[in-house]
C-alpha positions in Angstrom: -13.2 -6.2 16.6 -14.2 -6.1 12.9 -10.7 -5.2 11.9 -9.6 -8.4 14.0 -12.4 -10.6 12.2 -11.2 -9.3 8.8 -7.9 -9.3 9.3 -8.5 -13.3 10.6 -10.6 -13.8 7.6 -13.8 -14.4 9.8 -15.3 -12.3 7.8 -15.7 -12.9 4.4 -15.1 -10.6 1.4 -18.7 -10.5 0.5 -19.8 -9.3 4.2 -21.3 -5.8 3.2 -22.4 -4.7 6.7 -20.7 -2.9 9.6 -17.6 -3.1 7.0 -15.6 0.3 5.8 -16.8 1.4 2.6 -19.7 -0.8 2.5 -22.8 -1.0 3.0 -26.6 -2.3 1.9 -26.3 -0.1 -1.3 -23.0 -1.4 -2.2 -24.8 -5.2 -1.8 -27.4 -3.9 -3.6 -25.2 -2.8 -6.5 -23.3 -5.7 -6.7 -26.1 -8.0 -6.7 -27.7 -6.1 -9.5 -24.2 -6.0 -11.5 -24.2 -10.2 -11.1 -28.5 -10.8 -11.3 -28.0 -8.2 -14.8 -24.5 -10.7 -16.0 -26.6 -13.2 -15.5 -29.6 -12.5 -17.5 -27.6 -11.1 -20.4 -25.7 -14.7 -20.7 -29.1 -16.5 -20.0 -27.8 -17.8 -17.1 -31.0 -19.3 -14.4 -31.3 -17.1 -11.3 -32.5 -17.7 -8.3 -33.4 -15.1 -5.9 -33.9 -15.8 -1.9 -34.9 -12.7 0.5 -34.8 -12.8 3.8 -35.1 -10.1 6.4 -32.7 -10.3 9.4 -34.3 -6.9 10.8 -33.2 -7.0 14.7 -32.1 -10.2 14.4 -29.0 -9.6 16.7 -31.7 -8.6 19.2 -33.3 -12.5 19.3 -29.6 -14.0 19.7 -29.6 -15.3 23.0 -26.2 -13.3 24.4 -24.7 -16.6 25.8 -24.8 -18.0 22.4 -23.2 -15.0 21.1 -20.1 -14.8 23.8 -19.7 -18.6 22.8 -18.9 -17.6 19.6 -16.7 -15.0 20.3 -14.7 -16.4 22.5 -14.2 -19.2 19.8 -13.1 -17.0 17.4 -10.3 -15.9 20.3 -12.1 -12.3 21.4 -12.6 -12.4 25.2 -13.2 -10.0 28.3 -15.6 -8.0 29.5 -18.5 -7.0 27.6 -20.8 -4.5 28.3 -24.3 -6.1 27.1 -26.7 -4.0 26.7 
């Protein structure tokens, strides 16, 4: 499925997780790399943090086969 998002460019390059060679370090890292460009131009940053710990377990499933099926993946899920 993620190879079919990606490949559909669903999925955008800066999506870090569940991606091949990424992960929440690599964000982290390339956060840092633009948050430290930015303070040695003088640049304004602003920093937002949110926490989407077990979000996917709060998305109503209905919601989430909706947008599945939009983005042309359909069948038989096994919901757990």
């Amino acid at each position: 499925m993620i190879e079919y998002l990606d490949k559909s460019e669903v999925i955008t390059d800066s999506q870090h997780g569940f991606r091949t060679g990424r992960s929440c370090l690599s964000n982290l890292s390339l956060f840092f790399d633009q948050v430290s460009e930015g303070v040695d131009t003088g640049t304004a940053i602003d920093v937002i943090y949110l926490d989407f710990a077990k979000a996917f377990d709060k998305v109503p499933h209905e919601r989430l086969l909706s947008k599945l099926k939009k983005y042309g993946i359909t069948g038989s899920f096994n919901l757990l």
